[in-house]
C-alpha positions in Angstrom: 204.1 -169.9 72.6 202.0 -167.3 70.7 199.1 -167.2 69.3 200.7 -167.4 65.8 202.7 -170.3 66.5 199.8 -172.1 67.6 197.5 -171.5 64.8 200.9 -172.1 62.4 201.5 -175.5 64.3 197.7 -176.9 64.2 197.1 -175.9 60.2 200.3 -178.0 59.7 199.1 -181.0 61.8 195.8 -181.1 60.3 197.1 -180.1 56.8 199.2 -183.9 57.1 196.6 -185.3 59.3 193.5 -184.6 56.2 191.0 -185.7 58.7 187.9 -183.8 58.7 186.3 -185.6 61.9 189.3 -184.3 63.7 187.7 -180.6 64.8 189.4 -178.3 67.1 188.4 -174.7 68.3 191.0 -172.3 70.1 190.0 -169.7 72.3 191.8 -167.5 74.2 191.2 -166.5 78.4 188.9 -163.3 77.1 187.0 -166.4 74.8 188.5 -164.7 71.8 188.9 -167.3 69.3 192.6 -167.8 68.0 191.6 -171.2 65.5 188.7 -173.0 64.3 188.3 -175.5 61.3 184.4 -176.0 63.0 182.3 -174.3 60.3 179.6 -172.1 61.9 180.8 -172.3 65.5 180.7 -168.4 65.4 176.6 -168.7 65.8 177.0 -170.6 69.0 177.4 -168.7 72.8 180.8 -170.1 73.2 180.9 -168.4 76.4 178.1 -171.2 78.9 180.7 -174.5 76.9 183.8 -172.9 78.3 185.0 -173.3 81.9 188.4 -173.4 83.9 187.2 -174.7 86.4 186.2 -178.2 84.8 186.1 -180.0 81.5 182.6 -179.4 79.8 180.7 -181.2 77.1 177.4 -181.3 74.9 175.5 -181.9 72.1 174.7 -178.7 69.6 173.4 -178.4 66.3 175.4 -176.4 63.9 173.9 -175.2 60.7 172.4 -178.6 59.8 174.9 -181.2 61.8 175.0 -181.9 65.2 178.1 -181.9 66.9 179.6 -183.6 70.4 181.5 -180.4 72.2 183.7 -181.6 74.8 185.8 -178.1 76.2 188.8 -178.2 78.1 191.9 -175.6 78.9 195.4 -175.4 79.0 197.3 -173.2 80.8 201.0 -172.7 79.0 203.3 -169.8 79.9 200.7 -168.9 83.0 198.0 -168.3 79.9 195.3 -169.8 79.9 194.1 -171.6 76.2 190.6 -173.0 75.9 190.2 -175.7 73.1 187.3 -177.3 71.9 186.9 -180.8 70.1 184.0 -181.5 68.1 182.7 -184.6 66.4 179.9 -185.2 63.9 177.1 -187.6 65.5 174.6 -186.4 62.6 175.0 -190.6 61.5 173.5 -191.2 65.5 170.8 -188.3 64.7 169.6 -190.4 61.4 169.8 -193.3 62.9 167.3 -192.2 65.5 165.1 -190.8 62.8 165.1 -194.0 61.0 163.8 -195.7 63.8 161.6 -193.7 64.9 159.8 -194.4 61.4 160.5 -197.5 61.6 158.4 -197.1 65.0 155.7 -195.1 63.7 155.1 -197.6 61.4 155.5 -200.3 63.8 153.1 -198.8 65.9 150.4 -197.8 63.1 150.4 -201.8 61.7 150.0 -202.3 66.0 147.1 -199.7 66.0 145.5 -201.4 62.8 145.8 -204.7 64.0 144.7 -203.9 67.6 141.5 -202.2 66.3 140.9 -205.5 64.0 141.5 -207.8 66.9 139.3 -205.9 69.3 136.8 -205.6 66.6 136.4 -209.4 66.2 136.8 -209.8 70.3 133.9 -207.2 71.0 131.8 -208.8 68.0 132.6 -212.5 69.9 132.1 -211.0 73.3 128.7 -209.1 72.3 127.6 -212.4 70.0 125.3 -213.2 72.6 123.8 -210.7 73.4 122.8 -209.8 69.5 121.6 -213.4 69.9 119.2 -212.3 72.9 118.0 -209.1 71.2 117.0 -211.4 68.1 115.4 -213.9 69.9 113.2 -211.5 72.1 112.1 -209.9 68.8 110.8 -212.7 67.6 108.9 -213.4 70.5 107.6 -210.3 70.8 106.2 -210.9 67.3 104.5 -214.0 68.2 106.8 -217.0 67.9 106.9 -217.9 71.7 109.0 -221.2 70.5 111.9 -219.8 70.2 115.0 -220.1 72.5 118.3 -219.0 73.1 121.1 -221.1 72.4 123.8 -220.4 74.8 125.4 -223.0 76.8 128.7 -221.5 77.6 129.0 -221.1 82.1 129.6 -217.4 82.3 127.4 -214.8 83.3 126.0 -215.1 79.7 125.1 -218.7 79.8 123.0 -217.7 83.2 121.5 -215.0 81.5 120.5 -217.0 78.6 119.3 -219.9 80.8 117.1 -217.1 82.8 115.7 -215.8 79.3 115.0 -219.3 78.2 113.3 -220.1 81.5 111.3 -216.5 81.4 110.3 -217.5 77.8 109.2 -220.9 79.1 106.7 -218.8 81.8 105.3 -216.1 78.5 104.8 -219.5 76.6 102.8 -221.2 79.8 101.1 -218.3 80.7 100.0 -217.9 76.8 98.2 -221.2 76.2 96.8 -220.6 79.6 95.0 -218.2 78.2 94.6 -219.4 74.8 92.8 -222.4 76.8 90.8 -220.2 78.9 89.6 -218.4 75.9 88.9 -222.1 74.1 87.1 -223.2 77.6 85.2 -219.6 77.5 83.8 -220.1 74.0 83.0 -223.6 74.5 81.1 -222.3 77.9 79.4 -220.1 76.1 78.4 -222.8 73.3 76.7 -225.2 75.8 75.3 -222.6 77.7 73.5 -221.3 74.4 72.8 -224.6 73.5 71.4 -225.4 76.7 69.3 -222.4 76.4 68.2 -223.5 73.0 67.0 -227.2 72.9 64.3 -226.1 75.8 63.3 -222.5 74.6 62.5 -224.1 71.3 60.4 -227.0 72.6 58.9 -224.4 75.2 57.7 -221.9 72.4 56.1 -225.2 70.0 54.0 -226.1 73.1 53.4 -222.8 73.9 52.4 -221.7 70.4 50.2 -225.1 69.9 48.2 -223.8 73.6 48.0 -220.2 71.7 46.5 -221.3 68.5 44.9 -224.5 69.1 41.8 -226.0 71.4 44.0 -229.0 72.5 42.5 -231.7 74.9 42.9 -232.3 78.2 46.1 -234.8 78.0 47.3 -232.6 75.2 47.2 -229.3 76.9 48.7 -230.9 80.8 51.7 -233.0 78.7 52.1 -229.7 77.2 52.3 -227.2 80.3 54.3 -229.7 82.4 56.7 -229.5 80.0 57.0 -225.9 80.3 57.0 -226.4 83.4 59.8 -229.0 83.7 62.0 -227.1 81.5 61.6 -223.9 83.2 62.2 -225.3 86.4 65.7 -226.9 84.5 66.5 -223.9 83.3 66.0 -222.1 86.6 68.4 -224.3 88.0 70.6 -224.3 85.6 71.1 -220.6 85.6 71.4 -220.6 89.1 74.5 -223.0 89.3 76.0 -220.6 86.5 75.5 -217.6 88.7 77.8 -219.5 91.8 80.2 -221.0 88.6 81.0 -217.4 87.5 80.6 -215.3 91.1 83.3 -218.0 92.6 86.1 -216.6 90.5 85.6 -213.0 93.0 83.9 -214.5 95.8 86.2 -214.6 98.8 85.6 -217.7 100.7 85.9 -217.2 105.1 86.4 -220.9 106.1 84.8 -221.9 109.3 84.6 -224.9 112.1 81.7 -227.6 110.0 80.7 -230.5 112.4 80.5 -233.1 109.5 78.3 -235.3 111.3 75.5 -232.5 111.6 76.2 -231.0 108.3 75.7 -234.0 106.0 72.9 -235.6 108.5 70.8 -232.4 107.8 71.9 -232.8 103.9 70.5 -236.1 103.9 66.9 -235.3 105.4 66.8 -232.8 102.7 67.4 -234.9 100.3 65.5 -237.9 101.1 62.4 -235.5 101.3 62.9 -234.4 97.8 63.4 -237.9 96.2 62.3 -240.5 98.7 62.5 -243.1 95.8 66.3 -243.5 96.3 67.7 -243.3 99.9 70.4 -241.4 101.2 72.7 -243.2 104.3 75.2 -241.8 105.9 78.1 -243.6 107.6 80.1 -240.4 109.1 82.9 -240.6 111.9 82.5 -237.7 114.2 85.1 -234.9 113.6 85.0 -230.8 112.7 86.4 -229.6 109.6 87.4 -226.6 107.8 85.4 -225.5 104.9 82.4 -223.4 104.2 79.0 -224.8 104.7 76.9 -223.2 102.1 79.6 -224.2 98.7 80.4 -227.5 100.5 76.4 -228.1 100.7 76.5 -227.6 96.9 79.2 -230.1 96.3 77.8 -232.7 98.1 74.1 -231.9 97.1 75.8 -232.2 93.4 77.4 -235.6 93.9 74.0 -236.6 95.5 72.6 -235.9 92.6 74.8 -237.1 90.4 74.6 -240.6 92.1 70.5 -240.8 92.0 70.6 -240.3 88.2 73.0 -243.1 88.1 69.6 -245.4 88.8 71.4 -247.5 91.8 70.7 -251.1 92.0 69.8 -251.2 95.8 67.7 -247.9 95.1 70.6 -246.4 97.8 73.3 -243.7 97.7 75.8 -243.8 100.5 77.5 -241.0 102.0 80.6 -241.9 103.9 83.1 -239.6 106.4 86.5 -240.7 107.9 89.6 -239.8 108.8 93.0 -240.4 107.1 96.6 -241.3 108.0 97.4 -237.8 106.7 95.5 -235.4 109.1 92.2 -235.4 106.4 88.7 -236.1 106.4 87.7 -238.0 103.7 84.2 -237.4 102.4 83.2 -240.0 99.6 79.6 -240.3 97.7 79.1 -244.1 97.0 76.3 -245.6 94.4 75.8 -248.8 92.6 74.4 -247.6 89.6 75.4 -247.6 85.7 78.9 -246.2 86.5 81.1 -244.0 84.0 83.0 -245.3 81.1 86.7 -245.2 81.5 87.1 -242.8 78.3 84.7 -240.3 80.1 86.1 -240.2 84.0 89.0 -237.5 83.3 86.3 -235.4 81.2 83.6 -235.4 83.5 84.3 -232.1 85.3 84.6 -229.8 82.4 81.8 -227.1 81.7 78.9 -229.0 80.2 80.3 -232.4 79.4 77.6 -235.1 79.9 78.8 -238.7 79.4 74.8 -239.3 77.9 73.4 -236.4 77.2 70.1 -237.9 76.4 69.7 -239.7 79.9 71.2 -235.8 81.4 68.6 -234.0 79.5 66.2 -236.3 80.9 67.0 -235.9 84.6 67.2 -232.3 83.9 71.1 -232.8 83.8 73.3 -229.4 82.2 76.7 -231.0 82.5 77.9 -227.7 84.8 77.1 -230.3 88.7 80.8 -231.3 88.6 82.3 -228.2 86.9 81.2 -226.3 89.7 82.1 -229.5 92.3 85.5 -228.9 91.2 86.0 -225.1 90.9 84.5 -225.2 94.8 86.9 -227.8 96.0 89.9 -226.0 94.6 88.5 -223.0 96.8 89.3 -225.4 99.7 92.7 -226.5 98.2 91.3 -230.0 97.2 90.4 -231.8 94.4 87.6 -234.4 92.9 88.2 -237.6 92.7 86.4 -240.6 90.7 86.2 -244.1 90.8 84.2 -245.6 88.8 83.1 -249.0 86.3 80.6 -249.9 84.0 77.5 -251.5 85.4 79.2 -251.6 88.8 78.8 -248.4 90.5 81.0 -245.5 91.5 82.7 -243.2 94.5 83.4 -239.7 94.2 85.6 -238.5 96.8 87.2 -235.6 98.3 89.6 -234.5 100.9 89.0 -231.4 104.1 91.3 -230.1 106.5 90.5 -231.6 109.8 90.6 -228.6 112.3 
């Protein structure tokens, strides 16, 4: 068995055999080759396939095919023969190629979709809050109507029902102060008004004492009204000084024995109008309150209940207790009463319910204003009952101590 007869033996089986997948290296023990139909196996190091020790195999590229090597060795005649079988897997090499294309593809129409999808997801999951951004625009230019309309339960719905609820407080809080700059102007308008009907009357009689030798009845009618109206006016800006210092005055509430405190308001009064006469009907306990802006309030519903011209020429004050741990403090008259239409308006800044009759009496329309703005001081409120021709009760409620 030489190395002749082998080569002469393999050409004449592949030369019948015609089959070109069929490839077959020989080598000898020194890796010298003896045959090889494998075209360009010379480049590869033939040297790390073969082995004697066990059968080898792997994948190489040859020129531009890739082969399967599987090695093995024979040993005939105590000589050892190495052979080498390779077989074309270039079809499993453009089959991988074709799919990875098809892949790349496959993953680019992924990519494109995925970016679409996440597109229209983020757009859906941001919706919301472009909504919010809008709406707070628009009331931050003025529109303070607007709201969000979100009513879905996640964390966006609660934020939307906070901003909504946020919005509801700007809107409050803004015709708050719309309406304290309508009350402010309309303060001001009676106020000036106030000012104006006496000044005017004041200067005419003044200017007719100036320029004219008036008579006796003439010249007193003239200079008590002067007089009147200054004394009015003297008042009146004296309750608009306590009106406007109450919104900084910081009130210390003390212990007030009610049956002292409105016994001494009574004297006072029925020494400055003994005409009409003030009772009192007081049950004996101690509130908390402050003497001087209580002795305004009740001075002021006093007042307010002589110019009522009672029927019995009386004006009752009453004190009790109530079920609820208060004092009741009520000012009781049987005069003209209020008209129904008028009750709920009574307590603004210069309302009169006749302001004829008001101007009069040296009325200004601020007595209850003031009543009320000291009673909410004391965390309590006016209250009025009244009826045409009948006769009314103005009450109020103190913290018993």
């Amino acid at each position: 068995m030489t190395d002749k007869k082998i080569i002469e033996y393999l050409n004449s089986l592949y030369m019948h055999t015609n089959n070109e997948s069929e490839l077959v290296a020989l080598y000898t023990e020194d890796f010298q080759q003896i045959y090889s139909n494998i075209g360009g196996i010379d480049t590869l190091d033939i040297k790390n396939i073969l082995s004697q020790n066990k059968n080898l195999y792997c994948l190489r590229k040859i020129g531009n095919n890739h082969y399967m090597l599987f090695s093995s060795h024979w040993n005939i005649n105590n000589k050892i023969i190495y052979i080498i079988n390779a077989y074309d897997v270039g079809a499993i090499y453009e089959e991988k190629d074709r799919q990875m294309s098809g892949i790349l593809v496959t993953d680019i129409i992924i990519l494109l979709v995925s970016t679409i999808a996440i597109f229209i997801f983020s757009k859906y999951i941001t919706r919301p809050i472009s909504i919010l951004n809008k709406t707070s625009k628009k009331i931050a230019s003025g529109k303070f109507n607007e709201r969000v309309n979100i009513t879905s339960k996640d964390e966006m719905g609660e934020l939307a029902e906070s901003f909504n609820i946020m919005a509801d407080q700007i809107e409050n809080k803004i015709s708050e102060l719309h309406l304290q700059v309508k009350q402010k102007n309309d303060f001001i308008n009676g106020f000036t008004h106030e000012l104006k009907t006496p000044m005017t009357a004041m200067m005419g009689y003044a200017d007719l004492l100036r320029l004219k030798k008036c008579d006796e009845d003439i010249s007193k009618k003239a200079l008590n009204y002067i007089y009147s109206e200054t004394k009015r006016l003297e008042s009146l800006s004296s309750k608009l000084m306590r009106l406007m210092s109450l919104t900084e005055e910081k009130i210390e509430l003390c212990n007030i024995n009610v049956t002292d405190f409105i016994d001494k308001i009574a004297r006072i009064e029925n020494d400055i109008i003994p005409d009409v006469l003030i009772v009192t009907s007081i049950e004996t306990a101690n509130v908390i309150g402050d003497k001087d802006l209580l002795e305004v309030v009740i001075r002021n519903l006093v007042e307010n209940a002589k110019k009522a011209k009672p029927k019995d020429n009386r004006v009752l004050i009453k004190g009790e207790k109530t079920e609820n741990k208060k004092y009741r403090i009520s000012v009781i008259d049987k005069g003209m009463g209020i008209p129904k239409e008028h009750i709920s308006r009574v307590t603004e800044d210069f309302y009169m319910v006749d302001k004829s009759r008001s101007r009069e009496s040296n009325g200004s329309g601020i007595g209850l204003s003031l009543v009320k703005k000291i009673l909410l001081f004391h965390k309590s409120n006016i209250n009025i009952e009244s009826e045409e021709n009948v006769g009314t009760v103005v009450y109020f409620y103190l913290d018993l101590v």
